[in-house]
N, C-alpha and C positions, 0 to 999 in steps of 0.2 A: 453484372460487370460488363464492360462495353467497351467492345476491340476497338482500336484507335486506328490501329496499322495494318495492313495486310500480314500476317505470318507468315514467317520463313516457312517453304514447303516442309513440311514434317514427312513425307510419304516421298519415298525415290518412285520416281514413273517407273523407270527402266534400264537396265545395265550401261554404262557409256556404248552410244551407237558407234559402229565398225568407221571407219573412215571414209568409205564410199557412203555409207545411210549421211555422216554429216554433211557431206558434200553434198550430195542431191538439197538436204533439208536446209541447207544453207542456201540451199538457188532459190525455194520455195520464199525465203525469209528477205531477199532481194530482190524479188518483185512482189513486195506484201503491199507497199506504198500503191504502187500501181492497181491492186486486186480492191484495196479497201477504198483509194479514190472511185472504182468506178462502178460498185456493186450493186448504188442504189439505180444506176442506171440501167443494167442488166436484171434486176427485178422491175422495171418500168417497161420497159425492151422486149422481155421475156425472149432476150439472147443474148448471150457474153460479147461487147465490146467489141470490135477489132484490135483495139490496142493492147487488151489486156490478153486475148490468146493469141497474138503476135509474142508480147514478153512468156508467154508460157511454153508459145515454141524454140523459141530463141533459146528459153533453157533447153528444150529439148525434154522435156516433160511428155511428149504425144507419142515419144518414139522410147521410152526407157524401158519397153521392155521387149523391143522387137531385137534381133539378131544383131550384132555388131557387122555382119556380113554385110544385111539391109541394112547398114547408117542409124543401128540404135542401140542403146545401154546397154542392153543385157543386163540390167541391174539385177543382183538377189530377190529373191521373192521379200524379203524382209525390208529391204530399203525402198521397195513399191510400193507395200504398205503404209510404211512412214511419212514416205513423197505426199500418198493420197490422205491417211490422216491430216498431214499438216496443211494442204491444202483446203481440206473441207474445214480446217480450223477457222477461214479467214472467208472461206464462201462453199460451201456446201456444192453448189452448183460448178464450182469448176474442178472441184474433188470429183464430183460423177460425171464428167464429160472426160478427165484423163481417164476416170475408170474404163470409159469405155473403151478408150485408146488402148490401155494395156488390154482389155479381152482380145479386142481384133486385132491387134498387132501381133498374138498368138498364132491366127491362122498360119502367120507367115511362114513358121515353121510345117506346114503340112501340104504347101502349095508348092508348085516346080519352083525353082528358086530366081529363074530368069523374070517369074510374076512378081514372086515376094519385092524383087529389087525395083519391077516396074512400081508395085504401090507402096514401099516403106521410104527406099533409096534416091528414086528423083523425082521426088516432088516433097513441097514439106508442109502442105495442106494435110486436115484430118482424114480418116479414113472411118466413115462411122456407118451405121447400119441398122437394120431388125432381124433381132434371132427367131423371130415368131413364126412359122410357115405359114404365112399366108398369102403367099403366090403361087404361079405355076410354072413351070419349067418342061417346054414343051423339047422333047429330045430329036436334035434333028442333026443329020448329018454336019461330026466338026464339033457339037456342041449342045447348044437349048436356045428358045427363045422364048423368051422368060416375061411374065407378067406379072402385074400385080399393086399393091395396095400394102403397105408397112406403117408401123406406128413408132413412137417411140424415137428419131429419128436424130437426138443428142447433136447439137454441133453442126445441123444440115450446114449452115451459112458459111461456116470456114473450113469445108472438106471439099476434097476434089473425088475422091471416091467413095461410093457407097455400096455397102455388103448385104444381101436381101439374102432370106429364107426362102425356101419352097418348095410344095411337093414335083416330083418327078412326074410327067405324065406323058404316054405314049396313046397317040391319035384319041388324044384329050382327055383319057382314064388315065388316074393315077396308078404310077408303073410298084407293083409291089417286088419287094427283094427276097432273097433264099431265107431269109427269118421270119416271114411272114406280115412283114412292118410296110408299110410305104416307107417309098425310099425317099429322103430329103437330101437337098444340098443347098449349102453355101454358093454364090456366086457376085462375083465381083462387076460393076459398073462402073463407068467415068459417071458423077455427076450432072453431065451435058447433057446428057439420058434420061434424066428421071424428071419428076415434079413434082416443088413442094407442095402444103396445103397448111393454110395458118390456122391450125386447130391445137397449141398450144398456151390452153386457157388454166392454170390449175392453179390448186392451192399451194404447194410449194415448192420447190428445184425451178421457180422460172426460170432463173438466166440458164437454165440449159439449152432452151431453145429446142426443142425434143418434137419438132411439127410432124406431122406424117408426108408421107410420100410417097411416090406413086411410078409406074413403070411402066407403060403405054405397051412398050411390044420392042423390043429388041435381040438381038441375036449376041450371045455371050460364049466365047469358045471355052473349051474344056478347061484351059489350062489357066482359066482364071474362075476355077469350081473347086468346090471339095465335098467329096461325102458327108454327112452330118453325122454318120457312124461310126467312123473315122476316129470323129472328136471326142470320143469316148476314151480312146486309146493315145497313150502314150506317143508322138512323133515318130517317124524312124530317123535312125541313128544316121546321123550327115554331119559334115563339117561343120557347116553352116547354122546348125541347131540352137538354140537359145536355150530352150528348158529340156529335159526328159521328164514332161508334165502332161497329161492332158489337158486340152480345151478345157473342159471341163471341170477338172480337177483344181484348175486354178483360178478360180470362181472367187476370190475371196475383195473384189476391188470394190461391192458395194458394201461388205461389211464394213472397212476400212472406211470408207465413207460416212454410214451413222456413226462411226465411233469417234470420226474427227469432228464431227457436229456435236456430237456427245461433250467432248473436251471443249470445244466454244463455248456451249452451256453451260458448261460449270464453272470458266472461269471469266462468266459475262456475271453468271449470279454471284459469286466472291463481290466482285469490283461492287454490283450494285448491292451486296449486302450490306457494304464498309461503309456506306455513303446514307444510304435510306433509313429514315423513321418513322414507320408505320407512324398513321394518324391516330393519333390516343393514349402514343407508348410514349415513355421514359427514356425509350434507349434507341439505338439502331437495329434493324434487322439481325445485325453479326449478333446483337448483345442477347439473340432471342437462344432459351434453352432450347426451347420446341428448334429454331431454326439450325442450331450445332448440331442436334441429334441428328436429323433428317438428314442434314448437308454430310455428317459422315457416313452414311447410309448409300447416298448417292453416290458420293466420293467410292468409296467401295464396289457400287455393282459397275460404276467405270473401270474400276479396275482390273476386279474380276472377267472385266471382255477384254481388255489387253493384254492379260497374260494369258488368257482363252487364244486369243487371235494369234498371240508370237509361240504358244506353243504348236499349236497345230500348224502354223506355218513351217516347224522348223523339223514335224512329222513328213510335212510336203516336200521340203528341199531334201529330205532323206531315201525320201519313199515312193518321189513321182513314180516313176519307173516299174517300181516291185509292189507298190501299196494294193495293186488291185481293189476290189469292190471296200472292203475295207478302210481304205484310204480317202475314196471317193463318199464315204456315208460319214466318214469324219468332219472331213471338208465342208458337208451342206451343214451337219445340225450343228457347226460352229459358227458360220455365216449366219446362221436363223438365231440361234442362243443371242452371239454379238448385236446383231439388231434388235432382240427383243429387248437384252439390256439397253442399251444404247436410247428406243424410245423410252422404256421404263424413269430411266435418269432424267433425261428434254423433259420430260411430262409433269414428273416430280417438283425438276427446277424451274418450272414455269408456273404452277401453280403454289410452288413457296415463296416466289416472287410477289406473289399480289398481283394490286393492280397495274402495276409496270409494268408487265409482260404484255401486258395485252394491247399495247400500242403499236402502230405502223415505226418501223425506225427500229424499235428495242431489237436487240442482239437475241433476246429469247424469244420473242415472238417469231422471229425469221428460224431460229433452230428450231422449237417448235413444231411449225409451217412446214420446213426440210426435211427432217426425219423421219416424220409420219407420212412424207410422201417418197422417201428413197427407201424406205422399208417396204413397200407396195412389189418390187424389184423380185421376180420370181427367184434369183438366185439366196437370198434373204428370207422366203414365204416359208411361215410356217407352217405348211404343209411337209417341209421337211422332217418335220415333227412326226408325222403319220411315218413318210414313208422309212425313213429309218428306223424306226420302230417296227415296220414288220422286216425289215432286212436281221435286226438286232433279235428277231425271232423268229427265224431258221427260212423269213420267205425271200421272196424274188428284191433285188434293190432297183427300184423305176426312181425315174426323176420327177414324177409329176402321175398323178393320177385323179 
């Protein structure tokens, strides 16, 4: 038997979204025209448009989750997620360059506030960076003068400031702290400072534009620094606050990202199920049992990452504060879980497709391409797998070993 029509959804995604989640998802779905005109160029480009992260700041997408103090959203954790979902719906690559946006627009809440407001408040360029230490930060009276080499670098083209990693080093030995760690910090640059390097060659998130960069030798005063140890811990308590979350803790902007590329793929394979007929068959793709089976399968482990993702979200908005290590080992192996489904589903649905998928252009090809490369994302790596697993048995919880 051989579906004619696309079926009325039979499965509810999700409770009716709060009034703020539709508003935002409503900004997303008014500049969709703009995102889908100009994609194939930001995959040729290997960088997003001007025009199209112009229309993404104009909504005000770059700043939704910094302070209302600094001139941004404050949105719920739950309507950021949705924001970035439904963004990577339409392009995977501009869902992970706002990711980025909401991570470092978190620092804001840990920096004196007179900075937060120099880099969130007047200027409406991105603020994007490398969390990797692989700088140095030579401490000198006032501050550091800070070198170095970053990767990863999302967005360089349309930001005015950049946030680099680094170890601490005093007369060029890295300076070690009372825990026995080298110590790292955040530190903040103008962009007029640094230099790109065009080594964004990859298989897929081109238009992120993710070049590396580089930091020849300048002098960055304290008060546009922060501890990386810091980031562990929950903000303190100010007027000006956005979340009582950790840096850290609110790690969840790549998962949201394969999962809104998730939801592309599935309903890029619907559309081309409805239409296609295998060569040698009778019917359409839709009309295939093999293809119902599977597709409810996939349809499911989508699922199962969405109500994964909005419950531990909604652990977070309870628990930043008090969740301690507990909260924080939730957080990762939900991000890793989400992504692991997330590719699981692309992978499925691209190889239930056929030979369709596998062309330049196809909707699945590009998700595909995308999620196998925004799963790469140490926030997402399943290594989280190991280490919360020895947390979950009685040992130490690291982020990375």
């Amino acid at each position: 038997m051989s579906i004619a029509t696309p079926p009325a959804p039979a499965l509810l995604r999700s409770p009716d979204p709060s009034p703020e989640t539709a508003d935002w998802v409503g900004r997303v779905e008014a500049v969709a025209d703009v995102i889908e005109s100009h994609r194939a160029t930001a995959e040729e480009q290997r960088f997003t448009p001007t025009e199209v992260m112009d229309a993404l700041r104009a909504a005000g997408f770059h700043r939704m989750t910094a302070s209302r103090e600094f001139g941004g959203g404050q949105v719920a954790i739950s309507t950021a997620s949705a924001v970035l979902q439904a963004l990577s719906r339409h392009d995977g690559s501009l869902g992970w360059q706002m990711a980025v946006q909401g991570a470092v627009a978190r620092v804001s809440d840990y920096l004196p506030e007179p900075t937060s407001r120099k880099l969130f408040k007047d200027h409406t360029g991105l603020v994007i960076g490398g969390v990797n230490p692989s700088g140095a930060a030579e401490a000198v009276e006032g501050g550091y003068l800070l070198s170095g080499r970053w990767g990863n670098g999302s967005g360089y083209r349309h930001a005015d400031w950049l946030v680099t990693t680094a170890f601490v080093t005093q007369d060029g030995q890295r300076r070690i702290g009372p825990d026995g760690i080298p110590e790292i910090r955040m530190l903040f640059v103008p962009k007029s400072e640094t230099r790109m390097h065009d080594t964004w060659r990859t298989l897929g998130m081109r238009g992120t534009g993710s070049d590396d960069f580089d930091v020849p030798g300048t002098f960055v005063a304290t008060e546009y620094t922060v501890s990386n140890a810091d980031l562990f811990l929950p903000p303190p308590a100010r007027p000006s606050r956005a979340y009582p979350v950790s840096y850290y803790d609110f790690g969840i902007g790549a998962a949201a990202v394969t999962l809104g590329i998730a939801q592309d793929a599935l309903a890029s394979f619907k559309e081309l199920a409805l239409a296609k007929t295998p060569a040698a068959s009778g019917t359409t793709l839709a009309g295939s049992h093999t293809a119902q089976e599977k597709l409810a399968r996939l349809e499911m482990r989508i699922r199962l990452a969405e109500v994964l993702l909005a419950d531990t979200i909604g652990e977070l908005t309870a628990h930043g504060e008090d969740g301690g290590q507990g909260l924080s080992a939730l957080v990762r192996i939900t991000s890793a879980t989400v992504a692991e489904h997330a590719v699981e589903a692309v992978d499925g649905l691209y190889r239930l497709a056929g030979s369709s998928s596998m062309f330049t252009g196809s909707r699945l090809e590009k998700c595909f391409r995308d999620v196998n490369s925004a799963a790469k994302h140490i926030t997402v790596s399943s290594s989280h797998f190991e280490t919360v697993g020895q947390y979950l048995l009685g040992g130490p919880l690291v982020y990375r070993r």
